[in-house]
Wavefront OBJ file of the C-alpha trace (Angstrom):
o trace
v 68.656 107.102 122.596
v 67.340 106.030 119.148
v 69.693 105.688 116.487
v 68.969 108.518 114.534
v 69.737 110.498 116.852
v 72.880 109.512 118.032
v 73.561 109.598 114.214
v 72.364 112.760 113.976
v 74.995 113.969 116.547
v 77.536 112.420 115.643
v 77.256 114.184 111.993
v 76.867 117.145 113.895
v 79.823 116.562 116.317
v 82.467 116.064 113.225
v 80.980 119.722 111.476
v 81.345 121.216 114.621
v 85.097 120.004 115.009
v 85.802 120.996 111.512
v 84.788 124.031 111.545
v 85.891 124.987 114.672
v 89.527 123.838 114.472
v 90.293 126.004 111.876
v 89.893 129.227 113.785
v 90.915 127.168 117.528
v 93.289 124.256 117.118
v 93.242 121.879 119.539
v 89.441 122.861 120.731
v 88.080 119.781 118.924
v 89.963 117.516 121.141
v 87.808 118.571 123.999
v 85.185 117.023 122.590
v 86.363 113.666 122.121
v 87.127 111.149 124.137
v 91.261 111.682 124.901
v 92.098 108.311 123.420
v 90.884 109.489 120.489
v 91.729 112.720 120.081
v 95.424 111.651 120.822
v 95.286 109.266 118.319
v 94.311 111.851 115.343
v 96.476 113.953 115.724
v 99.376 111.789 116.627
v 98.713 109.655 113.732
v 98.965 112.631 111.430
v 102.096 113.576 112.779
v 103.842 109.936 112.608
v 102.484 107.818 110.214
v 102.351 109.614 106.910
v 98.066 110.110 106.524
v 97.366 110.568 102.762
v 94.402 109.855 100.681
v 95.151 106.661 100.273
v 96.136 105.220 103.396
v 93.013 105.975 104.824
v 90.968 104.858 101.832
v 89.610 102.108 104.721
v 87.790 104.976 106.226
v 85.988 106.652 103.036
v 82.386 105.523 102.790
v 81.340 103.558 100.011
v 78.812 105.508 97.628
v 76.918 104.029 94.980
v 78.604 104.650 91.121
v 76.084 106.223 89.219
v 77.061 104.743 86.039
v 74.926 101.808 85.121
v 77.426 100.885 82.329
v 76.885 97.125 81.147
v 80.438 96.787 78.873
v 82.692 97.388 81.567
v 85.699 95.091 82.224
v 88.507 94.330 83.854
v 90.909 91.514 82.617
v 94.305 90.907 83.476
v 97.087 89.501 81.259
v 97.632 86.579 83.236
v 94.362 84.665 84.800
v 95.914 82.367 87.380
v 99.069 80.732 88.467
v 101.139 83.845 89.053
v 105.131 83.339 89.132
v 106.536 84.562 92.673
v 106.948 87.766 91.121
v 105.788 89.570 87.485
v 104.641 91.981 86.118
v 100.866 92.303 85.151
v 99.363 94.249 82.958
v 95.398 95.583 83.970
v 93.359 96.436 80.982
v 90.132 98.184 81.893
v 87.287 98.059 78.840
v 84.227 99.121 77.770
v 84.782 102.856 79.510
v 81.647 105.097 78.124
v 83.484 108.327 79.961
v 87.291 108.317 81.082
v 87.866 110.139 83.991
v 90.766 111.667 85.988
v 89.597 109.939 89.079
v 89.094 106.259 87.564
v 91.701 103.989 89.155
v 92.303 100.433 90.162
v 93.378 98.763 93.323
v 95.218 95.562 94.053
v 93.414 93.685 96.683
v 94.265 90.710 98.786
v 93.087 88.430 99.760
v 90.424 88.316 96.915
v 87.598 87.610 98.741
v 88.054 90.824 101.187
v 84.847 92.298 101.114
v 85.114 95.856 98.853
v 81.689 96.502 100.210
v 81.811 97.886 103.873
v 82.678 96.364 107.463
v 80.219 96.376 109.806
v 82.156 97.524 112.600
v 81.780 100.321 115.216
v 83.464 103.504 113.220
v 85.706 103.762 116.345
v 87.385 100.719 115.606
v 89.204 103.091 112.797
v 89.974 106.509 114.727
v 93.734 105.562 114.570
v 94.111 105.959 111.140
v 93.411 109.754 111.711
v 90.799 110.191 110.173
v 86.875 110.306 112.159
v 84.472 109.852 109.271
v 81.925 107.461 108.482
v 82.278 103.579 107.958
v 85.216 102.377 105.891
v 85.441 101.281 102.527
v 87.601 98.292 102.807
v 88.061 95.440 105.302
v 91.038 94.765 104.057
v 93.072 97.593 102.688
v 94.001 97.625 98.834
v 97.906 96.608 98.982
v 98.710 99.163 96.055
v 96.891 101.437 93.303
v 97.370 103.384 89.942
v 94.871 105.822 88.359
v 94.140 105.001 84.717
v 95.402 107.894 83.489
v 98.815 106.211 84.061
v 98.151 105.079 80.491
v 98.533 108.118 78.175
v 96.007 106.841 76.321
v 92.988 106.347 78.359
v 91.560 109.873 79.056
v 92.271 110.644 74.953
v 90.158 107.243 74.269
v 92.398 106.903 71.534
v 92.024 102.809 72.153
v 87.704 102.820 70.929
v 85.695 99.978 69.859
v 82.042 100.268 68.800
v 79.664 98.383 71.423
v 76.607 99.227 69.643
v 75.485 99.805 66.155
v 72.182 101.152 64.691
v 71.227 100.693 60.902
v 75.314 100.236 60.133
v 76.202 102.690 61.958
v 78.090 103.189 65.595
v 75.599 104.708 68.161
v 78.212 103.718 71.270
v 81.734 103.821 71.717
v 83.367 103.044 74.498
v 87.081 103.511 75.375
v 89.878 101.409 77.282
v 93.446 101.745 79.285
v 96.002 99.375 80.465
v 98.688 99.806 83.457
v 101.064 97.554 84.978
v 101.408 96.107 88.560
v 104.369 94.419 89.884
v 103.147 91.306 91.746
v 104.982 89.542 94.535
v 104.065 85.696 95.627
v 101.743 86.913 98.976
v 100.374 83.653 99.272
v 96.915 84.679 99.252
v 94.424 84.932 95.781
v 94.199 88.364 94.241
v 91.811 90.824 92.474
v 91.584 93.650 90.372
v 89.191 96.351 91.469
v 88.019 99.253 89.010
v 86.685 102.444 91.242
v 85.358 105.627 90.446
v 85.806 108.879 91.972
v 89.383 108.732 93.365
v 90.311 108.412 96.765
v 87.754 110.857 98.766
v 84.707 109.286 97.171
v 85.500 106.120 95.792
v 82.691 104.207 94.134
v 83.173 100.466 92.525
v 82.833 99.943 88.690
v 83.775 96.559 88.179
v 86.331 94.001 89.045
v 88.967 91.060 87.932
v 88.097 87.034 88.853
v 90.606 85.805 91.660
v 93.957 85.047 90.520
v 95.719 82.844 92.255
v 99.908 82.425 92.653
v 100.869 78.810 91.388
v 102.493 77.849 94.501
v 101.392 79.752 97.501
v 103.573 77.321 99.671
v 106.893 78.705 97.557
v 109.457 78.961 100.350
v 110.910 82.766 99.529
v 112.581 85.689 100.642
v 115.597 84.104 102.346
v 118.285 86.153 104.263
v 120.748 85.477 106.347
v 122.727 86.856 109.934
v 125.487 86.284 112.288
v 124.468 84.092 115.019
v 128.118 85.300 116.986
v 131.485 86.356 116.602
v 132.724 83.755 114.935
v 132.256 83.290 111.374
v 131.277 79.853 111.472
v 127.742 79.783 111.628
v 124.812 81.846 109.888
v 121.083 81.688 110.356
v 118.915 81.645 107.476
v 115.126 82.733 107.395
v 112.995 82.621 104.858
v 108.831 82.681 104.225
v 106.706 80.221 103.096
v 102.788 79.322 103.079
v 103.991 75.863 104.360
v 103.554 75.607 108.095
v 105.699 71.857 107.698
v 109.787 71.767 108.930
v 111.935 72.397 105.755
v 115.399 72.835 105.311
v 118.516 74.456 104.183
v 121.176 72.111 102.294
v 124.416 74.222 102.254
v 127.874 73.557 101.504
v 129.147 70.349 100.878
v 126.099 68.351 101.417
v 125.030 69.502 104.513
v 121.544 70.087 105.786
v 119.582 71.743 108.809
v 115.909 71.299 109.477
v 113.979 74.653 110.306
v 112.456 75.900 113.079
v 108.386 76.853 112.102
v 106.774 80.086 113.440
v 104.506 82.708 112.755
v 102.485 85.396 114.014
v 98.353 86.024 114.402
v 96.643 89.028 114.388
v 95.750 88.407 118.038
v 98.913 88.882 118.630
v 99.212 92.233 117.382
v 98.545 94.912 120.041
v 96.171 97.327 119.939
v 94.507 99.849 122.555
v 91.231 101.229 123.430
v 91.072 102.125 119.695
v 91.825 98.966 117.483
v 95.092 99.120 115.655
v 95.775 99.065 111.609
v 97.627 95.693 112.746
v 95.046 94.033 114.822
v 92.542 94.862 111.846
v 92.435 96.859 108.899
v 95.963 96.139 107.941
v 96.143 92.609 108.754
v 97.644 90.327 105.811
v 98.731 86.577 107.097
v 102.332 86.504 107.148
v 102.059 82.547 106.530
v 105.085 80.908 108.062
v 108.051 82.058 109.144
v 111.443 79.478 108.361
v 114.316 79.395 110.553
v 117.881 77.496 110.252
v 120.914 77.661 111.615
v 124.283 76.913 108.921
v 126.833 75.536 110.886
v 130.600 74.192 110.718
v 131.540 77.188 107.844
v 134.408 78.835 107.945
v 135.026 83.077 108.296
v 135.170 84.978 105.200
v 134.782 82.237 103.096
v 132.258 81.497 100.552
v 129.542 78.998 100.338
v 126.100 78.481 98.943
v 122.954 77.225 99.956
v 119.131 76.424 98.935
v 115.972 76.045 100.920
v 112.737 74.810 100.650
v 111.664 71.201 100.749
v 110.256 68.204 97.832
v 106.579 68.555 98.703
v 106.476 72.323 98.508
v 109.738 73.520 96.351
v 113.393 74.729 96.290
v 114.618 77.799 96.375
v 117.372 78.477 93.425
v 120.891 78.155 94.701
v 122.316 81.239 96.235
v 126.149 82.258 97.228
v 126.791 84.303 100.812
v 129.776 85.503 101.901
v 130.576 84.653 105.877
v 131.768 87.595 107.770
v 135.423 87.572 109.320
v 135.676 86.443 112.685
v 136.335 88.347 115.398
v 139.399 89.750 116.074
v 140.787 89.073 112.366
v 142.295 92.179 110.620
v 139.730 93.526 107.809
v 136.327 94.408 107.462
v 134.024 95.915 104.328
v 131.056 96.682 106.211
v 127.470 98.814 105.213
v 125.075 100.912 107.241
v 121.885 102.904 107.071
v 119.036 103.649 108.691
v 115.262 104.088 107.720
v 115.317 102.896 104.154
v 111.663 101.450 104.174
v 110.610 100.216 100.287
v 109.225 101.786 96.919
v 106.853 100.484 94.691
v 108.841 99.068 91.027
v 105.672 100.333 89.705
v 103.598 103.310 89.089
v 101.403 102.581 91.928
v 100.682 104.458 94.976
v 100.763 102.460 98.346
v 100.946 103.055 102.095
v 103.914 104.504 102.524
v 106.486 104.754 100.278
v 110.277 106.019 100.770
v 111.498 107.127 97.714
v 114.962 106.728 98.051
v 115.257 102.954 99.206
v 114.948 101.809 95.339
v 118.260 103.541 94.585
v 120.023 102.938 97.176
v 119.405 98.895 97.334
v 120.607 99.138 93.838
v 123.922 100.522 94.234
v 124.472 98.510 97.754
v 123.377 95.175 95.397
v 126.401 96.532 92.932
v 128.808 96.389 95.491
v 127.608 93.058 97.222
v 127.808 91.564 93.248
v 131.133 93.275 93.447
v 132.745 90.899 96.628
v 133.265 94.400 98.639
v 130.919 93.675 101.240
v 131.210 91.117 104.434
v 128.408 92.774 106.324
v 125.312 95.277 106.425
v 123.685 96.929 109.361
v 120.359 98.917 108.998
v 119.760 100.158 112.045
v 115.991 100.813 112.513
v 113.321 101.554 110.834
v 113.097 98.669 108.675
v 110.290 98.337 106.398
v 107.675 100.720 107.796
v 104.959 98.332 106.995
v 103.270 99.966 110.448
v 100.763 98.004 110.885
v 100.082 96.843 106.857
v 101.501 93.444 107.560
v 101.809 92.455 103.322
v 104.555 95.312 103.292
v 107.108 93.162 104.758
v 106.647 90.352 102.249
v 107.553 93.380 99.541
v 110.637 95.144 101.732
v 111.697 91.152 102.367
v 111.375 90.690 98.166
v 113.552 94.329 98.043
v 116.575 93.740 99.946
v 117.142 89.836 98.733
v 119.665 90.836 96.239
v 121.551 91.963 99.642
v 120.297 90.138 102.760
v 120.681 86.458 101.096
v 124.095 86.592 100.220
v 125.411 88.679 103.158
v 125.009 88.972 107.058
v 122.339 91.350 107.463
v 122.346 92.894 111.234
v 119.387 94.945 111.958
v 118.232 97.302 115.238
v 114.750 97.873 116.015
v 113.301 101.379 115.448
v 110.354 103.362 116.253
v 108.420 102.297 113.286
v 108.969 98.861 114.176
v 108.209 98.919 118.419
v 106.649 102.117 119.678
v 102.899 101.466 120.403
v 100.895 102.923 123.358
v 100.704 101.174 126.218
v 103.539 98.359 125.486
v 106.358 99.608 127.498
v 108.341 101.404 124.729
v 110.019 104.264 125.567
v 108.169 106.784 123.107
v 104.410 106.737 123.542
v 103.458 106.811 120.252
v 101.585 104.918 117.239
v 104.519 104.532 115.178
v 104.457 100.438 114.769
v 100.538 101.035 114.090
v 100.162 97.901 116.289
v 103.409 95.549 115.314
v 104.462 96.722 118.667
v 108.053 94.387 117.462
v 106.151 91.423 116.717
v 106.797 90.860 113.220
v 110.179 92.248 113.496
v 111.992 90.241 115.972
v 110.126 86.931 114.298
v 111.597 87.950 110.506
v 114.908 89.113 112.294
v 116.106 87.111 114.562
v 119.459 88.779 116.123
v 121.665 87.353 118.647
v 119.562 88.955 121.376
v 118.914 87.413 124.952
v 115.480 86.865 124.756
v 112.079 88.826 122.962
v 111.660 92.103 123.394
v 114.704 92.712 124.175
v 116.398 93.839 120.928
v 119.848 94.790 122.011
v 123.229 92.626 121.273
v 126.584 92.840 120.279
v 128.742 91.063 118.045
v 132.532 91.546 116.649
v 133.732 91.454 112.876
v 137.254 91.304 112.204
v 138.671 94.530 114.290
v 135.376 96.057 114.857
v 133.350 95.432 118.204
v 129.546 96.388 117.370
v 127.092 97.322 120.372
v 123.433 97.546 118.672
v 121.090 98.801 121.312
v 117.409 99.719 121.291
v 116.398 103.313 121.564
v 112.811 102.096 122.337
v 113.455 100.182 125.020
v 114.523 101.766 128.655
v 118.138 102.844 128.517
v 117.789 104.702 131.685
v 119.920 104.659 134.315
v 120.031 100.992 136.385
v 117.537 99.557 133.461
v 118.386 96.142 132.244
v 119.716 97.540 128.551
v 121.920 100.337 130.596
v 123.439 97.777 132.580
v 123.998 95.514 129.926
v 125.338 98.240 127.207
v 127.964 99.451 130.447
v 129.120 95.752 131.074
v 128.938 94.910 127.414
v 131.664 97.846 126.648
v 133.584 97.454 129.243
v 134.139 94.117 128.586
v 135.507 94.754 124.891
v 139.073 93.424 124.712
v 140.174 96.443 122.574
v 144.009 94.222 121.703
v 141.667 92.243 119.952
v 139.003 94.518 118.488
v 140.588 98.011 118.423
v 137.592 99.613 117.312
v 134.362 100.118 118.759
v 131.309 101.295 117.196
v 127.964 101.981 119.040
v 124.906 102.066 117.332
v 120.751 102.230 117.348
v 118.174 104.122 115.809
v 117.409 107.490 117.511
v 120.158 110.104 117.587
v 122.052 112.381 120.024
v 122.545 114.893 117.458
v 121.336 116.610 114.714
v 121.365 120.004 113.155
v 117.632 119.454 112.812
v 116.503 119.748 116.114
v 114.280 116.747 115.856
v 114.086 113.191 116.920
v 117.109 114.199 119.663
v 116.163 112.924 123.624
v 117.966 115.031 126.031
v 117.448 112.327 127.897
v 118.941 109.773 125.953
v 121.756 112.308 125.754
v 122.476 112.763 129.654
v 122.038 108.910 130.648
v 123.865 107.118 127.350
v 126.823 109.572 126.423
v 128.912 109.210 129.590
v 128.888 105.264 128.785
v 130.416 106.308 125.316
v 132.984 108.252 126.984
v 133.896 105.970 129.525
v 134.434 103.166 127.145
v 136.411 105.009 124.668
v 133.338 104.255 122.143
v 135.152 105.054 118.430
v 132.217 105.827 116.422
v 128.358 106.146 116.971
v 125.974 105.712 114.272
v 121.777 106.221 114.615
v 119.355 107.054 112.347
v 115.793 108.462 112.676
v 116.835 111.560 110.951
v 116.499 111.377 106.975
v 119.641 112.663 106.364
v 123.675 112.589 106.543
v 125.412 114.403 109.150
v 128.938 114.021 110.869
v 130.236 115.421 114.116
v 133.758 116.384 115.746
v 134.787 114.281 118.945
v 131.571 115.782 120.841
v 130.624 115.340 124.331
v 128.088 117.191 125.764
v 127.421 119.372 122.263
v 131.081 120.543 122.450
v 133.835 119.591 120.397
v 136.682 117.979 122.546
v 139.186 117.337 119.454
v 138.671 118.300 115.613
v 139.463 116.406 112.920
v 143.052 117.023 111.132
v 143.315 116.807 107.307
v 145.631 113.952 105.820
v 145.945 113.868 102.163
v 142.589 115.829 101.851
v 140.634 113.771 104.254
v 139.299 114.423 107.645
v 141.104 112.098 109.836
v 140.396 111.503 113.584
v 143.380 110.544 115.902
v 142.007 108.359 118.537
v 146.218 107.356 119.859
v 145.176 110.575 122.402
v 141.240 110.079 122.702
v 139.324 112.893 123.626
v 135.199 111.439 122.610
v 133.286 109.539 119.770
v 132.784 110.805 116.439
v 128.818 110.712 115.863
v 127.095 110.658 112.345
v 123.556 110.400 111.917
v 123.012 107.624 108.626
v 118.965 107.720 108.202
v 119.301 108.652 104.373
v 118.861 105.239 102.936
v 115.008 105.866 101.630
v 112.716 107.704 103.389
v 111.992 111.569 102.064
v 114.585 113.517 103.390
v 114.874 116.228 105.862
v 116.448 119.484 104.998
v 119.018 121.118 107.229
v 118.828 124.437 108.610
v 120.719 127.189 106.687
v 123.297 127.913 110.129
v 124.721 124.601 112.049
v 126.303 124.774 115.466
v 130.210 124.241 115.068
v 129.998 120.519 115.876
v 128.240 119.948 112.771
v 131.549 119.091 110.185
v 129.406 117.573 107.459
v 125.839 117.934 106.471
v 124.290 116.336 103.444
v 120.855 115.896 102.542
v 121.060 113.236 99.782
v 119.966 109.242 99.351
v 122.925 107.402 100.446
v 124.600 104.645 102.732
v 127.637 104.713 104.239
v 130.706 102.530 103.586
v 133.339 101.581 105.859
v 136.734 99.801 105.911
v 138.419 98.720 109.038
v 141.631 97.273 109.483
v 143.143 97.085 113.213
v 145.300 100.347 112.042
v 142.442 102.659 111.071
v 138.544 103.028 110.240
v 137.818 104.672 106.701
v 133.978 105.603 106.619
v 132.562 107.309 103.286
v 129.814 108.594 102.776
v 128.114 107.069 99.217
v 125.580 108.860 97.168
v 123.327 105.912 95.566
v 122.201 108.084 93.004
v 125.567 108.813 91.336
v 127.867 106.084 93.862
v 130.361 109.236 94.253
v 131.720 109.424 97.459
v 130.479 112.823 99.498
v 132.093 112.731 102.106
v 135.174 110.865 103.933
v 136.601 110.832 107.204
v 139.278 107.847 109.159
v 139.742 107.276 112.296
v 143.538 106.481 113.120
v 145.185 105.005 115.973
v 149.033 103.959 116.613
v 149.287 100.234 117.009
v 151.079 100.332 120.169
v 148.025 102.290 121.358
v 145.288 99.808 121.820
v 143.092 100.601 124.627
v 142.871 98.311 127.793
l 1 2 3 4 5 6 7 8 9 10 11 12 13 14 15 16 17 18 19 20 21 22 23 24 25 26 27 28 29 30 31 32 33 34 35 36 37 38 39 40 41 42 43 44 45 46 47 48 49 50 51 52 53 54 55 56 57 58 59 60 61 62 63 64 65 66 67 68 69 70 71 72 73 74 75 76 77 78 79 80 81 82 83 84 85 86 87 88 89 90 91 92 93 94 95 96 97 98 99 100 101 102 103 104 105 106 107 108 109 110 111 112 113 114 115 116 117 118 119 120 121 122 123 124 125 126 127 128 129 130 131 132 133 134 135 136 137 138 139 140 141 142 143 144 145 146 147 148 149 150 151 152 153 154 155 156 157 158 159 160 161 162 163 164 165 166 167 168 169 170 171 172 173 174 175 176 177 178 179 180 181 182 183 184 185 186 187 188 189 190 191 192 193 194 195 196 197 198 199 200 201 202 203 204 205 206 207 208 209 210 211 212 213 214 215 216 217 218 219 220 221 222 223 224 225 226 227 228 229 230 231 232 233 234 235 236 237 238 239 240 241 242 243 244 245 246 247 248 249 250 251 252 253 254 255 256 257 258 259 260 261 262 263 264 265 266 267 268 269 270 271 272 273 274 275 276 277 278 279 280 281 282 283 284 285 286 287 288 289 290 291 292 293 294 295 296 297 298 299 300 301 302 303 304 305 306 307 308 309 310 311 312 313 314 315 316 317 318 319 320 321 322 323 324 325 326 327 328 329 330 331 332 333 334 335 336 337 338 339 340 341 342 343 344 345 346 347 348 349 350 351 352 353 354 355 356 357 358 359 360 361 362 363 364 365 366 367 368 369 370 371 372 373 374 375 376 377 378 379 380 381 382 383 384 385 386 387 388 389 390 391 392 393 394 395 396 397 398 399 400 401 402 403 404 405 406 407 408 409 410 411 412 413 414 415 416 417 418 419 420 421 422 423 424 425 426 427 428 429 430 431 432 433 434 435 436 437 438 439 440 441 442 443 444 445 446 447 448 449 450 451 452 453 454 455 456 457 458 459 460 461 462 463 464 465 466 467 468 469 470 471 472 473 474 475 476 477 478 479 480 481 482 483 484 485 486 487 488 489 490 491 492 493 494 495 496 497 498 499 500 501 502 503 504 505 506 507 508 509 510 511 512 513 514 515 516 517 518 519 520 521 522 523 524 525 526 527 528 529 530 531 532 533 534 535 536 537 538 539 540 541 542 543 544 545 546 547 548 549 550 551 552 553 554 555 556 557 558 559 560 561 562 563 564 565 566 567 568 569 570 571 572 573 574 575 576 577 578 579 580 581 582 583 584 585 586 587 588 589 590 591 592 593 594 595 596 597 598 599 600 601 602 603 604 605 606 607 608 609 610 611 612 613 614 615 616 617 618 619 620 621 622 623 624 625 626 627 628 629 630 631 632 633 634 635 636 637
């Protein structure tokens, strides 16, 4: 068939769908192929599609303005710091528009003209139009009128004068970008025409960081229950052994590895990972600290001669196992904000606040240990995002154990053996997860552990992988919890990403439900925490949606007596950052606390009692409370 033609149909074939799904949804997928028609829709209902993240698929017109003064020029040509700010300053503007903006693109030499690639390649973004715009997507972007100034061309300067007098005047704006070190030479490009029809004006020289090899981003877990040693990982464009010199003059060598974009996965319709959203991750740094002591402190810097040290940074080891106290964090799906104006992939609003009042109380000494359990970054599949959410959470994860579980936004990809068929990794399929945070785990791709803190025995599990019923993770979470010596570790406290419950109705797996919550039972589980749902709820004992025991107030607070135990307490934490979701206005009577606020949650556990709060990062009041108490003589065999 000549090429016109099958042009010609294909036009055809997107009006038709267009048209038609607004009077019969769903008849448009009949027309496609199934992979893609899945992929649409399923991509608009997971992975956030705005204007600008599919700004790769928008075809590339031709600006009509001929305009020889334009400029870009940024305040700092070359050698960027490992992070700044920069300020843009677009010149020579003969007409400011609404629609003018400018995008941060890396690497530099990414071609901002088209990619010659079958348009297929792209379906998963959600969007079925023409040829993209970008090979490699713009990591962030601002429209001009940011600056208050630009559209009022109060900043003018004559470009042309005739007998004395002006004849052209042109006008200018300037906005700021906060830069990270990404390893890779960057640009400045001015477009046209906003997102839908974007059209380039002009563009920045590559600027370069001054030391791409910069080891950065350091942060540090428990490697077991013991207190005594901590792995470090940081990031560097240096694919060379480095080290970590800690404590008293003592040194470990890392361990070097990285990730390619072959090794992304992908399906019959190419992932945002495998191309689009590729950025090289560079190389990944890996040491283990050993011979410390539990809940002491210590301090340590990385990096090497030939390439540069890190500055020297103070951690806190967690208490070992079976000691009395523990100041622990925990959240779910907290994700990362621009510190800019800019607009990016996808952004969770809330993550900016909350990292700030969890840094507050990690300056403060209060903390021994975080765990975010899943959803981590929600780079999906924009691979530079997780050199920005590893720059966020520094002020936490370097100077405390940070414990993570895997999420849907960091496995779930079709065709990989998660649980959920869905797009949700956009390709990272765990990947770049498991290689940035290494847990105790037995081996890849198999993201489920346990470790014990003081008087708290933590089982992290995977919610993406097969909990079913004889699977490998069931067996392991039944002998991991039965083998919990509860004299030593009173408390136990199960956790992963998806939830049981929630007043919401969504994200819950009846049967994750029916297969997991006997195991809780049976082992006397204390507390449950998941995430998945963007917003704070607690539960009575429950089991099987019905409240076994209610909580009794003592001196005001909602305090759980597990000396007779009846079933877990559950409380969904995913408030950390993403938008939230919004309860219903009626709960069933299981439902003791429902918030819908920006948060984390704080706990306290001594080998007498748990004390959990509920912290608003906005305001750092305390919203809600509840213990769980249980007689000393009472420990659990």
């Amino acid at each position: 068939m000549a090429p016109s033609i099958v042009s010609s149909n294909r036009v055809f074939l997107k009006l038709l769908c267009f048209f038609l799904v607004l009077f019969f949804p769903g008849f448009c997928s009949s027309l496609l192929h199934p992979f893609v028609a899945n992929s649409v829709y399923e991509h608009r209902n997971h992975t956030a599609i705005s204007a600008f993240r599919v700004l790769n698929r928008r075809v590339l017109t031709e600006c009509p303005d001929p305009n020889p003064y334009l400029q870009v020029n940024v305040s700092k040509s070359s050698d960027l710091s490992d992070e700044e700010f920069v300020t843009v300053t677009v010149s020579g503007v003969l007409l400011p528009a609404e629609s003018d903006w400018v995008a941060m693109i890396s690497p530099s030499n990414a071609d901002v003209s088209s990619c010659p690639l079958s348009e297929a390649f792209y379906l998963q973004t959600g969007d079925i139009s023409s040829l993209p715009l970008l090979c490699h997507y713009p990591v962030k972007a601002q429209f001009m009128s940011k600056d208050p100034d630009y559209l009022s061309c109060k900043k003018q300067e004559c470009k042309k004068y005739n007998n004395g007098e002006c004849v052209v005047t042109t006008c200018s704006g300037s906005i700021t970008f906060h830069v990270i070190n990404i390893r890779t030479d960057i640009e400045f490009v001015f477009f046209a025409a906003g997102f839908e029809t974007p059209c380039i004006l002009s563009r920045s020289k590559p600027i370069n960081f001054a030391n791409a090899n910069k080891p950065l981003y350091g942060h540090i877990s428990s490697t077991d229950s013991t207190g005594t040693s901590m792995r470090l990982t940081w990031v560097s464009g240096d694919k060379e052994p480095q080290k970590v010199q800690y404590g008293d003059g003592k040194s470990e060598t890392s361990q070097v590895s990285t990730f390619s974009q072959d090794d992304m996965c992908s399906s019959t319709l190419v992932s945002p990972a495998k191309d689009f959203g590729w950025h090289d991750p560079g190389y990944i740094h890996t040491a283990v600290m050993t011979g410390l002591e539990p809940s002491k402190t210590f301090s340590y810097s990385y990096g090497s001669d030939s390439v540069g040290w890190s500055d020297r940074i103070q951690f806190q080891t967690p208490p070992a196992g079976g000691s009395d106290e523990l100041k622990f964090l925990a959240f779910g799906d907290m994700g990362k904000a621009p510190r800019d104006a800019s607009v990016e992939h996808y952004i969770q609003p809330g993550s900016l606040s909350v990292i700030k009042a969890m840094a507050s109380e990690v300056e403060d000494g209060n903390v021994d240990s975080i765990f975010h359990i899943g959803d981590i970054s929600y780079a999906t599949g924009f691979l530079v995002e997780w050199d920005f959410f590893l720059n966020l959470i520094s002020p936490l994860a370097a100077r405390v154990s940070y414990m993570t579980a895997i999420g849907n936004h960091e496995r779930d990809y079709t065709g990989t053996g998660s649980v959920y068929v869905t797009p949700d990794s956009g390709g990272e399929c765990g990947i770049p997860y498991e290689t940035y945070f290494q847990m105790p785990t037995a081996a890849k791709d198999k993201p489920w552990y346990s470790i014990e803190q003081a008087s708290v025995h933590f089982t992290v599990i995977s919610t993406e992988h097969d909990w079913s019923q004889n699977s490998e993770q069931y067996d392991w979470m039944k002998k991991d919890m039965a083998s919990v010596d509860r004299s030593k570790t009173p408390w136990l406290i199960f956790t992963g990403h998806r939830p049981m419950y929630s007043s919401t109705g969504s994200g819950v797996d009846k049967n994750f439900l029916d297969a997991v919550e006997p195991l809780l039972l049976d082992n006397k589980v204390d507390l449950v925490l998941f995430g998945h749902v963007h917003n704070y709820e607690r539960t009575c004992s429950i089991y099987q949606s019905k409240c076994l025991a209610m909580p009794t107030k003592d001196e005001g607070i909602d305090t759980y007596d597990h000396s007779n135990y009846s079933a877990p307490v559950q409380a969904v934490i995913g408030m950390a950052g993403f938008s939230l979701d919004k309860f219903p206005d009626t709960a069933d009577s299981w439902s003791l606390s429902r918030i819908s606020k920006f948060g984390y949650l704080r706990g306290h556990a001594t080998k007498e009692e748990m004390k959990l709060e509920f912290v608003n990062s906005d305001t750092s009041k305390v919203e809600d409370s509840f213990r769980i108490t249980r007689k000393q003589n009472r420990y659990l065999k």
